[in-house]
VEXZA-461194 format. One line per field, with one value per residue (C-alpha): residue number from 1; residue in one letter; x, y, z. Coordinates in nm, 4 decimals, m for minus. Example, Ala and Ser with C-alpha at 12.3 -4.5 7.8 and 13.67 -1.06 7.14 Angstrom:
2
n: [1 / 2]
res: [a / s]
east: [1.2300 / 1.3670]
north: [m0.4500 / m0.1060]
up: [0.7800 / 0.7140]
END
This chain:
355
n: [1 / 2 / 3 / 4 / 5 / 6 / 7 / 8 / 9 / 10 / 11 / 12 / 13 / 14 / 15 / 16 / 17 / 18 / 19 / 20 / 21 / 22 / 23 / 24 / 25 / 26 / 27 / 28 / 29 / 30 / 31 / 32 / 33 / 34 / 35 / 36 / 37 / 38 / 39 / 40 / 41 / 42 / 43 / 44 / 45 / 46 / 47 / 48 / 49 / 50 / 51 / 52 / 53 / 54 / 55 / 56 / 57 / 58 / 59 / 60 / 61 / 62 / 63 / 64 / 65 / 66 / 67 / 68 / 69 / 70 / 71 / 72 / 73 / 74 / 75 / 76 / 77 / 78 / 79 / 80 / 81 / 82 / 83 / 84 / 85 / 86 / 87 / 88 / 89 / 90 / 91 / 92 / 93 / 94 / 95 / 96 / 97 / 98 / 99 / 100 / 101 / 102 / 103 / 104 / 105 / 106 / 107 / 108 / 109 / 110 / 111 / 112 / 113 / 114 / 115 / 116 / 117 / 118 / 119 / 120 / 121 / 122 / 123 / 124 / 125 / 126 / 127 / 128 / 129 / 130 / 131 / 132 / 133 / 134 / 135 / 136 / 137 / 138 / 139 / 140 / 141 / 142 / 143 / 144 / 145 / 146 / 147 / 148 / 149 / 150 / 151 / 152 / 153 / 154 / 155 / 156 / 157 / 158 / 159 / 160 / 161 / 162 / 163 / 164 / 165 / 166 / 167 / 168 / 169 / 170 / 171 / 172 / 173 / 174 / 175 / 176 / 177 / 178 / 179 / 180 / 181 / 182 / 183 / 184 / 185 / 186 / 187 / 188 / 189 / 190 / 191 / 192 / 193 / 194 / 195 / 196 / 197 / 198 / 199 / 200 / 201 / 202 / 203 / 204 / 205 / 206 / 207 / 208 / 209 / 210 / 211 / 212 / 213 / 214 / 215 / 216 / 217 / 218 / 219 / 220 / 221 / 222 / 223 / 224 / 225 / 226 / 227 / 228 / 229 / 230 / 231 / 232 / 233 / 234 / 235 / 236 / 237 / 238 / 239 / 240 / 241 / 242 / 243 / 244 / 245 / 246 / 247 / 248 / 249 / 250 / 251 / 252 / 253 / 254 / 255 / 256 / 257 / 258 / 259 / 260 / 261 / 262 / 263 / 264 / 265 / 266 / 267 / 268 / 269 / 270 / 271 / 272 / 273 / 274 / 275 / 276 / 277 / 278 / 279 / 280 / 281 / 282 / 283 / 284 / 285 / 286 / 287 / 288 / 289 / 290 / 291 / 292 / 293 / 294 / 295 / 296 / 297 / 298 / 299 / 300 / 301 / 302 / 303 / 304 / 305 / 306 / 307 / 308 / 309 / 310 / 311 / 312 / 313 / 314 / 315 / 316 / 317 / 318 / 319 / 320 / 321 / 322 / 323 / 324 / 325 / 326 / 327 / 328 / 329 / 330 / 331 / 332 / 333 / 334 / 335 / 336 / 337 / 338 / 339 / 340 / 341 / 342 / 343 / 344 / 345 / 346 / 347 / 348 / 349 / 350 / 351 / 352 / 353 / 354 / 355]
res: [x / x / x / x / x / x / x / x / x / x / x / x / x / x / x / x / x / x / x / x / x / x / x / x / x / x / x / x / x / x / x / x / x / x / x / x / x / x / x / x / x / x / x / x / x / x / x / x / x / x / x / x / x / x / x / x / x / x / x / x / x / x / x / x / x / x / x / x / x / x / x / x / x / x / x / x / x / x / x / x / x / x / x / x / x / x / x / x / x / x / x / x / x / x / x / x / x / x / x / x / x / x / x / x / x / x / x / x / x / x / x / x / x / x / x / x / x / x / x / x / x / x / x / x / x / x / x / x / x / x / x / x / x / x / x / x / x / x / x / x / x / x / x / x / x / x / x / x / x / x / x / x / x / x / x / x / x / x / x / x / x / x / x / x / x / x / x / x / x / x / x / x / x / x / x / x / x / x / x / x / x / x / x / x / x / x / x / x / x / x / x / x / x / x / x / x / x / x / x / x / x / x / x / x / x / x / x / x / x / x / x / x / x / x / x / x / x / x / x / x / x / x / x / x / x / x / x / x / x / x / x / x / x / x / x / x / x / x / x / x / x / x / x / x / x / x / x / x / x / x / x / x / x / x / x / x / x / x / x / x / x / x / x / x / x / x / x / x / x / x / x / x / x / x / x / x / x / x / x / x / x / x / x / x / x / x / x / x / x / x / x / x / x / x / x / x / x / x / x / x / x / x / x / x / x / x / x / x / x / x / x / x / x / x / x / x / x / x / x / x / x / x / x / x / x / x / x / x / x / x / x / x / x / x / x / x / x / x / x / x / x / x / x / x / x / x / x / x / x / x / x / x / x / x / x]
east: [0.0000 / 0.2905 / 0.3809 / 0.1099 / m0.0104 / m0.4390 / m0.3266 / m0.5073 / m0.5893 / m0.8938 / m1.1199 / m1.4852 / m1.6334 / m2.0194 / m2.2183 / m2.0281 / m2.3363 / m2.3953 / m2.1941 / m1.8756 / m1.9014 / m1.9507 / m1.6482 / m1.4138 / m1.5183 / m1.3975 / m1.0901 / m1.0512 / m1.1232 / m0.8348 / m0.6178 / m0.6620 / m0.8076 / m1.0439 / m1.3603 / m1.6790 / m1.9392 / m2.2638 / m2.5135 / m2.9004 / m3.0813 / m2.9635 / m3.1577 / m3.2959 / m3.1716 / m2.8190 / m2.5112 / m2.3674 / m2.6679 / m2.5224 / m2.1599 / m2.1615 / m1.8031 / m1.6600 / m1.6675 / m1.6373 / m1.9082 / m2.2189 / m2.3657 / m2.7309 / m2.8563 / m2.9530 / m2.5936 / m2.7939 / m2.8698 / m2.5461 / m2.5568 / m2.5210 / m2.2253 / m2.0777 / m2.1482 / m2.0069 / m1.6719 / m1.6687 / m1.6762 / m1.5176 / m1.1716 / m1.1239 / m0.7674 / m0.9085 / m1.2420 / m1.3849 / m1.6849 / m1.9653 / m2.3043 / m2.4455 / m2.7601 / m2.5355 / m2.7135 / m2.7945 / m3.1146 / m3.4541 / m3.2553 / m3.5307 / m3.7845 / m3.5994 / m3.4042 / m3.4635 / m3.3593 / m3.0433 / m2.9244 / m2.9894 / m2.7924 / m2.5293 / m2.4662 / m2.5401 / m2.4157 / m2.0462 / m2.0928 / m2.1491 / m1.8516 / m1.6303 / m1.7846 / m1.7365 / m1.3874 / m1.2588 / m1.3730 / m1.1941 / m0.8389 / m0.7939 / m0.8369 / m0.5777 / m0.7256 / m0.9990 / m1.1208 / m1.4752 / m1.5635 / m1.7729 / m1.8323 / m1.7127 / m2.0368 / m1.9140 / m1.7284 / m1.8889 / m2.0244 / m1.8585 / m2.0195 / m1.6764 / m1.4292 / m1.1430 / m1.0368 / m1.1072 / m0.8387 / m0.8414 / m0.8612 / m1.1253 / m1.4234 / m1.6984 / m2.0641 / m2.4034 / m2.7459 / m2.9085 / m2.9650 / m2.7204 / m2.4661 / m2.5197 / m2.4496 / m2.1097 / m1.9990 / m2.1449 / m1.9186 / m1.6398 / m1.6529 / m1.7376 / m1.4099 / m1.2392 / m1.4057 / m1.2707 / m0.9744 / m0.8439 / m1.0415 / m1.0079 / m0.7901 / m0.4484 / m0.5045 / m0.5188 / m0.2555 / m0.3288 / m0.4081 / m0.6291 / m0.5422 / m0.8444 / m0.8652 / m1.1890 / m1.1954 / m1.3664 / m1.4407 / m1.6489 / m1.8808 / m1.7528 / m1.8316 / m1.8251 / m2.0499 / m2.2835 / m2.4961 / m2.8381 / m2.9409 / m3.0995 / m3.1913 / m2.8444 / m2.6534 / m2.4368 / m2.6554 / m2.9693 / m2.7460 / m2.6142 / m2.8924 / m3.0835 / m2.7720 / m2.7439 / m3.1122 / m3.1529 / m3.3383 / m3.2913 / m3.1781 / m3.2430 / m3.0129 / m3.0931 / m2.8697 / m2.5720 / m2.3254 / m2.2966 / m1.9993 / m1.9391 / m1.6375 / m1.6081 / m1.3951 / m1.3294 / m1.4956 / m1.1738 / m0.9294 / m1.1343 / m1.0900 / m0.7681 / m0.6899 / m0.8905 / m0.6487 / m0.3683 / m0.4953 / m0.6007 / m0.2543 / m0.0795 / m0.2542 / m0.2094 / 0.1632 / 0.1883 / m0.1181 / 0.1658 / 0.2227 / m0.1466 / m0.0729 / 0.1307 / m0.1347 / m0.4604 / m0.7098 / m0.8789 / m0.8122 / m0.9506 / m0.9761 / m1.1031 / m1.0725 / m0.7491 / m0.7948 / m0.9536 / m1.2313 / m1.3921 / m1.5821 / m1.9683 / m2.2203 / m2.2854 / m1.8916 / m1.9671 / m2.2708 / m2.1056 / m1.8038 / m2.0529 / m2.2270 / m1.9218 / m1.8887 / m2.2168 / m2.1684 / m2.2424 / m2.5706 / m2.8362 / m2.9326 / m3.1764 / m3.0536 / m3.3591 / m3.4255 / m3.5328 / m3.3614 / m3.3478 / m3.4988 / m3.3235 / m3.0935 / m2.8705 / m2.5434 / m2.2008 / m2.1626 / m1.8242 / m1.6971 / m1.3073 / m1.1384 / m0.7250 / m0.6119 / m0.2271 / m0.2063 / m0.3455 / m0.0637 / 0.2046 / 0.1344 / 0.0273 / 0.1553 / m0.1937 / m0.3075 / m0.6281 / m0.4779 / m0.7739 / m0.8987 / m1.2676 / m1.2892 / m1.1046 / m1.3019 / m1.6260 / m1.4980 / m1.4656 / m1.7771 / m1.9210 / m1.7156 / m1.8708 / m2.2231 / m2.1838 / m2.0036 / m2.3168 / m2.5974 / m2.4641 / m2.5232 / m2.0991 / m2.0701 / m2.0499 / m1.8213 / m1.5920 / m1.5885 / m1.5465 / m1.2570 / m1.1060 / m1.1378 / m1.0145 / m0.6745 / m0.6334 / m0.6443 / m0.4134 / m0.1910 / m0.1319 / 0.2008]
north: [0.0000 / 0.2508 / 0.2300 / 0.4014 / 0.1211 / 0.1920 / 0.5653 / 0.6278 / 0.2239 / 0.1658 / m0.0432 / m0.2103 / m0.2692 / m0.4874 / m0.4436 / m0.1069 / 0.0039 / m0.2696 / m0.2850 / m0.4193 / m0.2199 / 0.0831 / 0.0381 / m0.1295 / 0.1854 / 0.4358 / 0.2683 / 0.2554 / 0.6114 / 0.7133 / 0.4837 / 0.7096 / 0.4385 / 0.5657 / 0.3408 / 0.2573 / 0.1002 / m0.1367 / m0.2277 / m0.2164 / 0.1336 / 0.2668 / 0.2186 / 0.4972 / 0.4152 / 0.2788 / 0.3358 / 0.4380 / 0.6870 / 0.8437 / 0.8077 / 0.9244 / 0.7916 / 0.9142 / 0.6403 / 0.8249 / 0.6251 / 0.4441 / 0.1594 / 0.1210 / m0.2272 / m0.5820 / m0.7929 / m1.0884 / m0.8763 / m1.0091 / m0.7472 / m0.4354 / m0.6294 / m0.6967 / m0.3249 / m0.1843 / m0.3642 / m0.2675 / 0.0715 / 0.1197 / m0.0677 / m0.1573 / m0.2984 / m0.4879 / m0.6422 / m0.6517 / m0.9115 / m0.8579 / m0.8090 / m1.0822 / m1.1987 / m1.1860 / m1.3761 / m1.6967 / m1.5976 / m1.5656 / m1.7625 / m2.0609 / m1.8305 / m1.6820 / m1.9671 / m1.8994 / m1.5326 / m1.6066 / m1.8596 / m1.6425 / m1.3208 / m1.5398 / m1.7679 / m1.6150 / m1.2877 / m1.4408 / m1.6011 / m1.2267 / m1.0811 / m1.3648 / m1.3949 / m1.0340 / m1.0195 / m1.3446 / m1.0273 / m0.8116 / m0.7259 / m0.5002 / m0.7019 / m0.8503 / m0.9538 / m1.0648 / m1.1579 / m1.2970 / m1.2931 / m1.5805 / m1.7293 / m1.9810 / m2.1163 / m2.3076 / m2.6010 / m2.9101 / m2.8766 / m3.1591 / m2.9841 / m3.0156 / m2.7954 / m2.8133 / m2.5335 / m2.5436 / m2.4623 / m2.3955 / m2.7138 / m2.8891 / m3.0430 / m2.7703 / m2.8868 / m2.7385 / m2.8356 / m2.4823 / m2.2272 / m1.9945 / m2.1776 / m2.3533 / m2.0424 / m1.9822 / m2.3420 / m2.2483 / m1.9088 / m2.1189 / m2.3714 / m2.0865 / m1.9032 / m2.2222 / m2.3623 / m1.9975 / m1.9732 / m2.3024 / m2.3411 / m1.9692 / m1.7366 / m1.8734 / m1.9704 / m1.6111 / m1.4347 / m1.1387 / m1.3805 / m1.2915 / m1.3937 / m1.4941 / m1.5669 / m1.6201 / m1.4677 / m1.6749 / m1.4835 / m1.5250 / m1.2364 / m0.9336 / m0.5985 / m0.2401 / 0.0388 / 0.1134 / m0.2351 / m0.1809 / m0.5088 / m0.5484 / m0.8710 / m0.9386 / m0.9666 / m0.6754 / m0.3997 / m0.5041 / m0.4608 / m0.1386 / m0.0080 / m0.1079 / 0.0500 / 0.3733 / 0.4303 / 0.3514 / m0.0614 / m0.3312 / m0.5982 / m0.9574 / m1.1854 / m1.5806 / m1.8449 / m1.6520 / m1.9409 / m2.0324 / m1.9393 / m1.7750 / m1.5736 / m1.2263 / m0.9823 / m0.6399 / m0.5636 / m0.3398 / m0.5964 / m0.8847 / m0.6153 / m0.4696 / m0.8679 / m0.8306 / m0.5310 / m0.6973 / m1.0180 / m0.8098 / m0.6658 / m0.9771 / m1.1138 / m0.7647 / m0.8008 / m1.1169 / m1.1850 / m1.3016 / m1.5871 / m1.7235 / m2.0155 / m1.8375 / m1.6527 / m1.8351 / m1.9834 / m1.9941 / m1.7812 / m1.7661 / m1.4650 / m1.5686 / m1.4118 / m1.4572 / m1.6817 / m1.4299 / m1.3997 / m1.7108 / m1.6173 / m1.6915 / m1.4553 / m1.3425 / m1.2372 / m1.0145 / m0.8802 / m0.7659 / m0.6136 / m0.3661 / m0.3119 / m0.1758 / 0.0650 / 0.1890 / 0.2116 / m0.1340 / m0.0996 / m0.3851 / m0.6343 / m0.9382 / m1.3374 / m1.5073 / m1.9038 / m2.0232 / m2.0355 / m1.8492 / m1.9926 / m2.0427 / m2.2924 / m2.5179 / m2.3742 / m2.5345 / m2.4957 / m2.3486 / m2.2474 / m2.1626 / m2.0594 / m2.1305 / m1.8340 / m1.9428 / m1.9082 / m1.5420 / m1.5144 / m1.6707 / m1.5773 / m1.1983 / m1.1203 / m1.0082 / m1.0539 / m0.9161 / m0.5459 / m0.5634 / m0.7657 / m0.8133 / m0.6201 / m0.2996 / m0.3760 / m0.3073 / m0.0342 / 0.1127 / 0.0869 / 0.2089 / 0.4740 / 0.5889 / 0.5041 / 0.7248 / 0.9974 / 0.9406 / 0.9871 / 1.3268 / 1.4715 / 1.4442 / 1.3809 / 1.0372 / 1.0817 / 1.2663 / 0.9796 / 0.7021 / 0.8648 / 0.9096 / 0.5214 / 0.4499 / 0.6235 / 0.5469 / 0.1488 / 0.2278 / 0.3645 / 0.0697 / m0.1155]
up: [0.0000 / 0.0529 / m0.2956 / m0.4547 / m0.6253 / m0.6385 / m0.7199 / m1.0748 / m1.0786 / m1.3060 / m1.0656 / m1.0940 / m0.7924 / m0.7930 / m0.4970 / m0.4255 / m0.2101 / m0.0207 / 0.3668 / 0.2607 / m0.0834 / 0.0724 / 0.3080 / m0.0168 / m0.2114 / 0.0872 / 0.1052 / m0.2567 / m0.3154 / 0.0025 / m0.1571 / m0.5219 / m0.7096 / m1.0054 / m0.9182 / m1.1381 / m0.9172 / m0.9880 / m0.8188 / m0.7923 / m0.7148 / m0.3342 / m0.0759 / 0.0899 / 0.4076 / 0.3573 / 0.4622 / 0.1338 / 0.0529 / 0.4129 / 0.3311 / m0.0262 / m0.1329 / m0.4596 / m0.7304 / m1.1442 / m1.2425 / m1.1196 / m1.3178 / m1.1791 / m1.2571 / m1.2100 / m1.2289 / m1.3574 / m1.6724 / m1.9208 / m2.1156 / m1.8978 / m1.7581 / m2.0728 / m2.1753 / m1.8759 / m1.8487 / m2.2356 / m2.1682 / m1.8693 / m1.9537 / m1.5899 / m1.4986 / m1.1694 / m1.0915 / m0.7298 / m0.7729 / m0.4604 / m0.5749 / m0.4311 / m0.2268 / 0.1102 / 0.3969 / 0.4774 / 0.6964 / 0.4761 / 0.1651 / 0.1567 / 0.1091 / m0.1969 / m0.3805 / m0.7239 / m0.6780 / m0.4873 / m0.7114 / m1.0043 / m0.8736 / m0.7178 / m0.9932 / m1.3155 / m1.1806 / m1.1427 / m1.4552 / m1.6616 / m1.4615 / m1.5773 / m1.9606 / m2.0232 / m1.8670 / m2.0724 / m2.3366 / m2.2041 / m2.2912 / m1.9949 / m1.7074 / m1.5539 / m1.2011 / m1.0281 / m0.7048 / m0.6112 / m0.3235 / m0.1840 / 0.2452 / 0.4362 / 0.3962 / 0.0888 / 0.3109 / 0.3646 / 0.6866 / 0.9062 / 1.2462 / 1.4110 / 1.5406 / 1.2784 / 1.0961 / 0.7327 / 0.4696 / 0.1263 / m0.0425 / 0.2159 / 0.0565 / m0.1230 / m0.0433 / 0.0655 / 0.0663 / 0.1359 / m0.1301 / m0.0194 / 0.0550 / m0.2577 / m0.4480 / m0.3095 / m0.3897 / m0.7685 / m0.7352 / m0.6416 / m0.9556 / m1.1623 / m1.0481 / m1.1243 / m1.4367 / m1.6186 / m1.4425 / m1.5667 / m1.9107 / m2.0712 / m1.8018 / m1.8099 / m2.1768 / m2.3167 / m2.4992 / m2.2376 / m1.9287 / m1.6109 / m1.2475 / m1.0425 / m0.7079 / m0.4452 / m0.0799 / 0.1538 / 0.4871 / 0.7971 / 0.9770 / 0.9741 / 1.1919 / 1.1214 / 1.1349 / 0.8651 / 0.9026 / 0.9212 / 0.8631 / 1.2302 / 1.2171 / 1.2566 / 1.5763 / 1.5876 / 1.4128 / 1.6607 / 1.9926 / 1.8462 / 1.7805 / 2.1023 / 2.2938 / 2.1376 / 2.1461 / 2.5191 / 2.4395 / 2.5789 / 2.3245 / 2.3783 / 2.3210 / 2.2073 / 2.2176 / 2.4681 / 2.4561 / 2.0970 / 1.9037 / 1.6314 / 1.3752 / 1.4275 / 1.2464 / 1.1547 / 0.7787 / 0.7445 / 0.8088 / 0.5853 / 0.2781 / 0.3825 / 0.2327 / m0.0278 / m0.1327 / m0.0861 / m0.2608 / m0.5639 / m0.5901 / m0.5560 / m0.8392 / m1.0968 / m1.0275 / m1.1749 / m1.3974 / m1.6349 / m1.3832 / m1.3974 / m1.1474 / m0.8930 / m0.6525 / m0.8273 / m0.6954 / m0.3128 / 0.0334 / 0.3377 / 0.5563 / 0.9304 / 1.2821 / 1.4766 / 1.7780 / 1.9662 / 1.6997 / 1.7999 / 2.0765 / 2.2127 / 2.1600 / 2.5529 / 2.5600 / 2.2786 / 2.3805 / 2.7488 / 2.5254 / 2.3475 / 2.6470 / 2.7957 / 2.5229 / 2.6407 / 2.9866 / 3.0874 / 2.9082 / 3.0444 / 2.8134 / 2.8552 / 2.7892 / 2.6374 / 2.5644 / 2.2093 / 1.9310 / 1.5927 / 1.3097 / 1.0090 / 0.8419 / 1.0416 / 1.0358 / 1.1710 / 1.5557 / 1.5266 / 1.1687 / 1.1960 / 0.8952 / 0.8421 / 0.6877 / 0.6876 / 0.2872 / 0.3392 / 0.5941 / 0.4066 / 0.0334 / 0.1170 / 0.4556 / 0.5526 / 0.9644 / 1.1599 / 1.2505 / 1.5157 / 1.7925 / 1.8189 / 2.1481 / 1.9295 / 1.6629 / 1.8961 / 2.0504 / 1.6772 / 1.5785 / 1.8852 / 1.8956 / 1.5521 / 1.5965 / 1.9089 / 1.7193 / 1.4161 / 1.6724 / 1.8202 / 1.4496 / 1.3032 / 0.9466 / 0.8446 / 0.5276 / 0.7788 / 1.0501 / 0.7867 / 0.6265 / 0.9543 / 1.0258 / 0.7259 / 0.7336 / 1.1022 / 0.9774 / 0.6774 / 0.8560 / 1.1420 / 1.0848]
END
């Protein structure tokens, strides 16, 4: 990152309004990349509407829709390709299958068809879930080349993405007098400000905090991967670069990474809960019985990022417990009335800038 390298870059970025968009296209934008975004229509409400990063074109549109893609990768002459428009949760997915597997799958499938097209791309990363592992319900860490499998619709989506990613990678990418590098990034929850998605942990106790509720909180002991969204695409980054600077060698940084907590990300969802509620002056909160409904998921999901570590040199910068106190120190800051452009762009160089 010190050498400049996103300055002037020609980048596309799908799903560039969604959480993790948003935050990519911040960092993007500090880092002096020259970004075109897709995505659908913004949501009223969203983080990105708030934010207002500075991307040199928006794209507006369905990613399913082949030619748009192919259009706008045609016109934009992007040099790197950021793939996350996706359907992005697990929860409510078998109420929606058809839809998911339509964005998810034939949406990958556009990016890649137009940019076996292209002759200006030379990398891209898709970025997937560690729900694409064969769920084995123990407490092994999964690595790269562990067994693909789901049964669910979601899940099922990212294990298409993954073949997809390899099917072109193998049959057209390294075969092309001007050859692509591809990888996937496979990460596990992340945290951040800027999720409004309440039905999800984090965003519900943050918002029950801040605005003086008391959130409940089901199932206190189970455990779950936690990590920092700036640290997940702070890999990303790195994994993007990796693959520009030697697109030429199509086999060298190919293929598969994961990007999961550091031990101390693996923690249960009570320990969590009291960690926030610290950042709210040991704000009360209420331990319910039940349990959520919606498909089974692995009782602890650990992800071995040691081929991040190795190959790219990336590592969390942030524990979970900073990574709280982060985002509660801007959703603080966002409820007394600061800007939130201001306070992202803050966060952002502050991470940038950790050795």
């Amino acid at each position: 990152m010190k050498d400049c390298f996103w300055e002037e870059r020609k980048v596309l970025l799908t799903g560039h309004t969604g959480f993790k968009g948003t935050w990519m296209t911040l960092m993007l934008e500090y880092l002096g990349a020259k970004v075109c975004g897709y995505s659908l229509p913004i949501e009223p409400n969203s983080f990105y509407k708030s934010v207002r990063p500075h991307v040199v074109k928006c794209v507006e549109a369905d990613i399913a829709d082949q030619n748009i893609v192919a259009n706008t990768i045609n016109d934009y002459k992007p040099e790197i390709v950021f793939h996350f428009a996706a359907h992005s949760s697990l929860q409510g997915s078998m109420e929606i299958p058809a839809y998911i597997l339509k964005t998810n799958l034939l949406g990958t499938l556009n990016i890649l068809e137009a940019a076996r097209h292209s002759d200006t791309v030379s990398a891209i990363v898709v970025v997937t879930s560690d729900k694409c592992y064969l769920n084995f319900n123990t407490n092994g860490a999964y690595k790269e080349e562990s067994v693909l499998w789901a049964t669910d619709p979601y899940s099922s989506s990212k294990v298409g993405q993954e073949l997809l990613s390899a099917c072109y990678r193998d049959t057209f990418f390294q075969n092309k007098d001007y050859p692509i590098a591809i990888a996937t990034a496979r990460a596990s929850n992340v945290v951040g400000p800027g999720d409004y998605n309440y039905t999800r942990l984090f965003p519900h106790i943050f918002d029950c905090f801040v605005n003086g509720r008391i959130p409940e909180i089901r199932n206190p002991h189970a455990i779950r991967p936690w990590q920092y969204v700036l640290d997940v695409l702070y890999g990303y980054l790195l994994l993007a670069e990796r693959l520009y600077r030697n697109a030429d060698k199509t086999t060298e940084y190919n293929g598969a990474y994961n990007f999961g907590p550091s031990d101390d990300g693996y923690v249960d969802v009570e320990y969590v809960t009291k960690v926030v509620s610290r950042c709210f002056e040991n704000a009360p909160y209420k331990i319910i019985s039940g349990q959520d409904h919606i498909p089974k998921e692995t009782k602890v999901l650990m992800l071995d990022s040691t081929k991040a570590q190795k190959s790219l040199n990336w590592y969390p910068k942030y524990s979970i417990e900073k990574a709280l106190e982060e985002t509660a120190k801007f959703i603080r800051a966002e409820k007394r009335g600061f800007d939130r452009y201001d306070l992202a762009r803050t966060m952002v160089s502050d991470y940038l800038k950790m050795e």
